[in-house]
N, C-alpha and C positions, 0 to 999 in steps of 0.2 A: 694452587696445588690441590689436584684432588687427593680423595681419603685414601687410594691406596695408596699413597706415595709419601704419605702422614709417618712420623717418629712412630706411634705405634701401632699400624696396619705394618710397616715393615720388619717390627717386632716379633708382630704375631705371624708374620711371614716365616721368620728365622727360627721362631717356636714350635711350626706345623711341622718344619724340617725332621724337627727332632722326634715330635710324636705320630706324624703318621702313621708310621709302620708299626706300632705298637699293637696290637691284638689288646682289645677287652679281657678277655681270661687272663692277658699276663699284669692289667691293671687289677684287678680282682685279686689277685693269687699276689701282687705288692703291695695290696690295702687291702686290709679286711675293713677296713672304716669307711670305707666310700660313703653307704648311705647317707652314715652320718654326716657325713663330709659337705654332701652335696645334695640333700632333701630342706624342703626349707616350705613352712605354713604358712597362712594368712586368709583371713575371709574364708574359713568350712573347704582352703585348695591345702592338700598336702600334695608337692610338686616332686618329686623325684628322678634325680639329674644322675646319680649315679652309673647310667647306660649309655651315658653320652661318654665319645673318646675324651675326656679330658682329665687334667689335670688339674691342683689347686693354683698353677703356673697358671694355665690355660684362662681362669678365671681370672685372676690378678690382671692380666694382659686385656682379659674382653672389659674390664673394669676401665684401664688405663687408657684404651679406645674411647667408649662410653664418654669417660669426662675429657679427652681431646675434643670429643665432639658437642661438647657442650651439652653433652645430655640433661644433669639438674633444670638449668637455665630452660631448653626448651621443653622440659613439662612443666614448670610453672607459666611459659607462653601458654601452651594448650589450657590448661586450666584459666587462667587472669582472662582468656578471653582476643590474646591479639590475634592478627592475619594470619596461622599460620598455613591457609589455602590463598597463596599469592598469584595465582592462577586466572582464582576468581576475586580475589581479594575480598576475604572476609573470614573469619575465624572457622573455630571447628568444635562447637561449644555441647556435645551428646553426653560430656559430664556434668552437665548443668541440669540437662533433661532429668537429674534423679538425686540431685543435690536438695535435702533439708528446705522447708521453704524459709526456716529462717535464717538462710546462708543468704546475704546477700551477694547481686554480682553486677556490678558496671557494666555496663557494655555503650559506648558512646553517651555516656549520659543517663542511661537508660539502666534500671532496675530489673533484668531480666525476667529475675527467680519469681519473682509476682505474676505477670506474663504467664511463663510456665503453669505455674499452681493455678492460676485461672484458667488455664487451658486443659486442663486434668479433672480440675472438678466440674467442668462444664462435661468433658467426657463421661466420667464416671453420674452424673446425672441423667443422661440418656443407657446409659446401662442398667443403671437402676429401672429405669421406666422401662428397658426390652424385660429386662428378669423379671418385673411386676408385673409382666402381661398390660400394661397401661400404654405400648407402642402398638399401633393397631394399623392393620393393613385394609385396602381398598373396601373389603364387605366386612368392616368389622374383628375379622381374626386377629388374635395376639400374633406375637413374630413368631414362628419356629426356629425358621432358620436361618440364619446370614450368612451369607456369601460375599468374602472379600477379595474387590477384585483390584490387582495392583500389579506389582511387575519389579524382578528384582529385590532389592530391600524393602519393597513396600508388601510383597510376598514372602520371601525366602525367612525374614526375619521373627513374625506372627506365627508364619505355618510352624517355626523349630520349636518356639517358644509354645505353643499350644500343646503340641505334642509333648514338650516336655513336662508341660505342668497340668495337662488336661485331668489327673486323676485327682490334683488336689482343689477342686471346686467344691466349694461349702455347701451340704447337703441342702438349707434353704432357701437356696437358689434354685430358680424355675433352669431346668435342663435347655442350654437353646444349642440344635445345632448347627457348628461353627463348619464350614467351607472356605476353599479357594478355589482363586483361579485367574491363572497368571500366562496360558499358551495364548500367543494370538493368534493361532488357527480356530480358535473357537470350540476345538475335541473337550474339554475340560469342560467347559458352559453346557455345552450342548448333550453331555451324560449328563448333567446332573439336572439340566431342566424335564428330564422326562421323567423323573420319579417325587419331586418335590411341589406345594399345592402352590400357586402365583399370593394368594391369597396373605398369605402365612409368613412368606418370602421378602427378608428386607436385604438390599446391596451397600455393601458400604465400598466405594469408591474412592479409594488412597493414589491419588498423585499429586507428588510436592508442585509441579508447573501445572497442571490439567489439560497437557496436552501429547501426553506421551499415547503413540498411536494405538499399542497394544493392549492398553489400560480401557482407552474410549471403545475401540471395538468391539467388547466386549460387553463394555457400558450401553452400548448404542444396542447390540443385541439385546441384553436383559430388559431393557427398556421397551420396545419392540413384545417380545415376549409379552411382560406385562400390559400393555395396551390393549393387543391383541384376547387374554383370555380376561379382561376387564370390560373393553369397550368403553373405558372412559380416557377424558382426556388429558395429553401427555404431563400437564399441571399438575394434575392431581395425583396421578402416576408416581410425580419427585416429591411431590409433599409426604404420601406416606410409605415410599419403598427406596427409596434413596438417601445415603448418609455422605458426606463428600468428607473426606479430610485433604486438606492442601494446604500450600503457602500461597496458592493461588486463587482467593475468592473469589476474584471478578469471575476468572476466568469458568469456574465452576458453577459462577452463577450464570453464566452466558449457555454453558452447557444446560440448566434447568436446573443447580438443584438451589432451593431457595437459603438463604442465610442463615435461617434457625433451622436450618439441616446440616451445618458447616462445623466443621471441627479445624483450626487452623494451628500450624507449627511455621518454620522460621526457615530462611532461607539458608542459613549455617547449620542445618541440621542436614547431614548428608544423608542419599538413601539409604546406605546398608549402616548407618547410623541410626536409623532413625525407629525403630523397635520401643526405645524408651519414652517416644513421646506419644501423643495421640493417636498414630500410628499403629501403637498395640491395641488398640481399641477392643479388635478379636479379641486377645488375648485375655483383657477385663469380663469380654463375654464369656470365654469357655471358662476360667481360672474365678472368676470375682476379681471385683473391686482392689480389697484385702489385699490378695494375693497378688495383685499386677504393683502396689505399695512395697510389698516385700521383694519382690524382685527388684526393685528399683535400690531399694534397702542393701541388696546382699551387691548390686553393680556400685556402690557409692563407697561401701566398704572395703570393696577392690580401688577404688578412686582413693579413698585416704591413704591407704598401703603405698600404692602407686608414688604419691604424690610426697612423702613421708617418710618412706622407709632407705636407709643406706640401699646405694646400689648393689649390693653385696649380698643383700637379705631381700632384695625386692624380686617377686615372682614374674611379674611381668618385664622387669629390665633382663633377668638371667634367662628366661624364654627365648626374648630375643637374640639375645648375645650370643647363644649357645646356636642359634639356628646360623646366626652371623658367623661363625666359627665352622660350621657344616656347609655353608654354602660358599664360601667366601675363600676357606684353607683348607677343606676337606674336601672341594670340588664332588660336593653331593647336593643335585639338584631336584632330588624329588623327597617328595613328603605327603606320607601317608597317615589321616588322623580316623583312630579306631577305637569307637566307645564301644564298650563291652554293658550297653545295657540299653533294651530298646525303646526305649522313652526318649534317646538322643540320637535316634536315627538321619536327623535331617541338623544336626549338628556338621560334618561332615560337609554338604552342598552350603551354607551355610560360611562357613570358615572360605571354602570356594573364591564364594564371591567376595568376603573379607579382605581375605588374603592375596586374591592375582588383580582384584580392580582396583586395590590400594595400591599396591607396590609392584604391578606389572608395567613398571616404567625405564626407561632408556634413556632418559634427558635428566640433567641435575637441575636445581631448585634456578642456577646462574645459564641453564640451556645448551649446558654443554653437553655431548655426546659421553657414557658411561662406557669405559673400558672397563667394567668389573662386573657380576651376575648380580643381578639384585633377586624379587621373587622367584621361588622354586616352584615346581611345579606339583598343584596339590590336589588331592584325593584321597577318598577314603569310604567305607560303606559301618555299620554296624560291625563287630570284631565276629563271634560265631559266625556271620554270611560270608563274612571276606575271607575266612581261614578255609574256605571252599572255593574260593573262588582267585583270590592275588597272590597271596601268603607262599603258593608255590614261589613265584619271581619274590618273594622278598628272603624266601629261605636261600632259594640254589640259585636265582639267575643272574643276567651280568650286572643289574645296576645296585648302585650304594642307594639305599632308601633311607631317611628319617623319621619316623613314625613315633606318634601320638600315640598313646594307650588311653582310655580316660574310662573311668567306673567310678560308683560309690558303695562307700565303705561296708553298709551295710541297706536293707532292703526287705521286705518282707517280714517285718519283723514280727506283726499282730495276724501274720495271715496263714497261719500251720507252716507245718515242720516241711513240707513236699518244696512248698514253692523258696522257703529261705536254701532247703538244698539245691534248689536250680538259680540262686542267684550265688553260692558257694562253688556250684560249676564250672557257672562264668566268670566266677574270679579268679578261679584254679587258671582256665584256658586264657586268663587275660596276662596273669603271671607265667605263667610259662612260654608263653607265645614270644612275651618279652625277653627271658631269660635264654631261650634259645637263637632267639636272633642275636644277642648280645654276645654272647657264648661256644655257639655253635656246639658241636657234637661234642665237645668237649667233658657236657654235662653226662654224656650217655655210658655206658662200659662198652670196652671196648673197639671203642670209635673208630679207631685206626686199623681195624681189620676191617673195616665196611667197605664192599668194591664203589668206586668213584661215584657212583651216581647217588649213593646211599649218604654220602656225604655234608656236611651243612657247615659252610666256613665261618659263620657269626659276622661278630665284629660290627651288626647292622646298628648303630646306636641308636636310643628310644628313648623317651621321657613319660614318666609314667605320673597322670593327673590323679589322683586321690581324691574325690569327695567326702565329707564324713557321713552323708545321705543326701537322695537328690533334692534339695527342695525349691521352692521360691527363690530363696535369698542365695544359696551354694549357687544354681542355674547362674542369679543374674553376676554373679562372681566371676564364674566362668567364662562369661560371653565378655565380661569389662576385660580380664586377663589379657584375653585375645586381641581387644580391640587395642588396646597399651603395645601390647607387644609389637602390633601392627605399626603402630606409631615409633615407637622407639626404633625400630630396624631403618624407618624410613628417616630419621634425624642422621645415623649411622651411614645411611647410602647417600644421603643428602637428597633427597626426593618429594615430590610433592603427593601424599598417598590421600589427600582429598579431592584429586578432580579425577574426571576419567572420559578426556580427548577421546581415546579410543574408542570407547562406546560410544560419545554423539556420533562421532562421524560415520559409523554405522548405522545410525539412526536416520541422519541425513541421506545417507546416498540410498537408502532401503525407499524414504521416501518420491525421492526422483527418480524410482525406478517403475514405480508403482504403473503409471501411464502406457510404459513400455507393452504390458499387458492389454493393452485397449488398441493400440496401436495410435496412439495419438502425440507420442512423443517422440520429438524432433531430434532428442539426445544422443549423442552419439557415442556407444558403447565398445564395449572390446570383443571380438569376436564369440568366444565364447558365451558370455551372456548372451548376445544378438542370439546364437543356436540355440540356446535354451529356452528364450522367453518364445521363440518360434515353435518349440516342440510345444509348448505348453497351449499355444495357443492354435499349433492343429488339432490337439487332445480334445481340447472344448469342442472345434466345429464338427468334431468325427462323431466326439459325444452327441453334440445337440441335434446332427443327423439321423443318428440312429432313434433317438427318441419322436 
């Protein structure tokens, strides 16, 4: 029996019946208590649920789902360490990456949390030596700059994480700065080689296998590069401007770079996982040492909650549940996440990839075909750009949107009176924005004299995330929140949100297409491609003509 055909998915079937059509204004205007009702702390998150159509029913019901599905049981799997990526068969251990080093954790025999810790302080060791000016490039220069090139979570996850904490790097740290670059077209590489010295220039090279194409090509260009305004050779080259992190040593050592340039994590560390491990390396760069500890700090105290707290009180189960409840019996499939402060701009792409390459699945854990919506579909930009830019369709248009609010509490606090009123701005338009989607015109006088276009029906439900200020430890809260809820939703669909089919096999067929372009491959293609790779490749002989 699949889940919706469960005692309590047809429950909450018979319960949607009743609350659908209820308008937010007229749950407001029968509860003055909502807030309290349904706002709930933990880990520097104050979460507030009160915008969402629900009930205290509602909740009871996503509760009684929850524990049909055995929810407790499998967050203690995900924690203890077992399979729960049956896929590939092998756990999914990124709360481990930030766990106490004297927590201990089994894994086949094996002691992980030592592993870890050894794999951290060996990072933070080579960090030390960039910030001491004691990493020294091909004519002697300290580092400037680094440039981290990966793809993905080996990308998406540093670049958020930098930005978010880029301001709080400890003043005696040497300034170094921090780059990406994750296109494989090479546009990214290639601005930033024309303004920055080779000399000064160190690459650190993040892929979990060391053979992901996008990662190398770029690898292969920067290298190139270097040679080129060095004139020494390509050994020497990896010895002092190459840093690798992988699960795949050899394979990175085949590539050149040498072993005591190697930073190593674990094959059960997934990519858009993988930010808590050696991985943020950047991150130690722009932020410090200190600081990439307390992020790890404020994701671990989301893990105890998590792991700890009734599901009743837990922020990441009620996350979930509630989005289960919108997509599932509210038949609202999209979801819009909008932080109202620009230090979490790449929070948004970010969640993205979190959220659709975890749970963008169609098959159940047993391979059967889902007759039910799992992932919604998600986007979002910073809150001021997007209220110019979406905000129209989430106020007047035809679709039900879910949206994320997310800001902290306070801001600005040591730095004049101007700028804490421009972070009391953004809090005004971050409440309000909420308040009227929730509400609609209802807030306004007059409302019902407005001719139709003037209009605004509400009723869009929203959860609104509270920081009590950004920091370290709130960020890596944050980002655990997410990552829990992402899990817990997929326990609910019965899904597997650690592997992602979809993406190799994009990877593969990108690769056997590759030839096409040369003309040396035999494959035989579907029309369309054939037409395209042929335009592509009159383009060239027209080009290399005229030159």
């Amino acid at each position: 029996m699949t889940v919706n055909h469960s005692p309590a998915w047809l429950a909450l079937n018979a319960h949607a019946d009743n609350v659908r059509n209820k308008h937010l204004t007229q749950m407001f205007t029968e509860d003055a208590q909502r807030f309290e009702k349904f706002s709930f702390s933990a880990a520097h998150c104050l979460t507030d649920f009160s915008k969402q159509r629900i009930t205290e029913e509602t909740l009871q019901r996503l509760i009684e789902l929850a524990e049909q599905q055995q929810l407790p049981q499998r967050i203690e799997a995900l924690f203890n360490g077992e399979k729960v990526n049956p896929s590939e068969n092998r756990p999914a251990l990124h709360t481990a990456l930030r766990q106490p080093k004297e927590q201990v954790l089994h894994v086949d025999g094996l002691d992980i949390s030592e592993e870890i810790h050894a794999s951290l302080e060996r990072m933070e060791m080579l960090v030390d030596q960039i910030h001491n000016g004691q990493w020294r490039g091909f004519d002697g220069s300290p580092i400037k700059n680094v440039i981290n090139i990966g793809v993905g979570g080996s990308d998406l996850g540093p670049l958020m994480t930098c930005r978010a904490l880029s301001q709080f790097a400890p003043a005696h740290i040497r300034e170094i700065n921090v780059h990406f670059v994750s296109s494989m077209d090479g546009s990214q590489l290639a601005r930033l080689l024309t303004h920055i010295d080779p000399a000064s220039t160190l690459f650190i090279v993040s892929s979990k296998s060391f053979s992901t194409i996008d990662t190398l090509a770029n690898a292969n260009t920067a290298r190139e590069w270097l040679v080129n305004a060095s004139q020494l050779p390509v050994e020497l080259i990896s010895q002092h401007h190459f840093i690798g992190i992988t699960a795949s040593p050899d394979k990175a050592a085949q590539w050149g770079i040498p072993k005591k340039n190697q930073l190593h994590f674990w094959d059960w560390t997934g990519g858009r996982y993988s930010l808590w491990s050696v991985i943020g390396m950047a991150i130690a760069l722009q932020a410090g040492n200190e600081n990439f500890r307390l992020l790890l700090s404020g994701a671990h105290q989301m893990d105890t909650h998590f792991r700890s707290a009734p599901l009743t009180e837990n922020l990441p189960v009620l996350l979930a549940m509630i989005g289960i409840w919108n997509i599932n019996f509210l038949d609202i499939h999209a979801h819009a996440v909008l932080p109202y402060d620009g230090r979490l701009e790449h929070v948004p792409a970010y969640l993205e990839q979190l959220e659709m390459e975890s749970n963008g699945k169609s098959v159940t854990l047993q391979g059967e075909q889902l007759n039910y919506a799992t992932c919604p579909i998600l986007w979002g930009e910073v809150g001021p750009n997007a209220q110019h830019a979406f905000y129209q369709l989430l106020h007047q248009g035809t679709e039900s949107v879910m949206c994320d609010f997310i800001a902290p509490a306070i801001r600005y606090q040591d730095q004049g009176e101007d700028l804490k009123a421009q972070h009391q701005l953004a809090l005004a338009n971050c409440l309000a924005q909420s308040r009227l989607l929730a509400l609609g015109d209802s807030v306004l006088d007059d409302a019902n004299n407005a001719p139709a276009h003037k209009r605004y029906r509400g009723n869009q439900p929203s959860t609104t995330i509270m920081l009590d200020k950004l920091s370290p430890e709130s960020f890596g809260a944050l980002i655990a929140m997410y990552e829990h809820k992402v899990y817990v939703q997929s326990v609910i669909w019965e899904i597997n949100p650690f592997d992602q089919w979809g993406v190799e096999l994009g990877k593969t067929v990108a690769t056997s297409l590759l030839d096409q372009f040369t003309g040396q491959s035999t494959m035989s293609t579907d029309s369309s491609t054939e037409g395209l790779v042929r335009f592509v490749q009159q383009q060239r002989q027209e080009s290399t003509h005229e030159s």
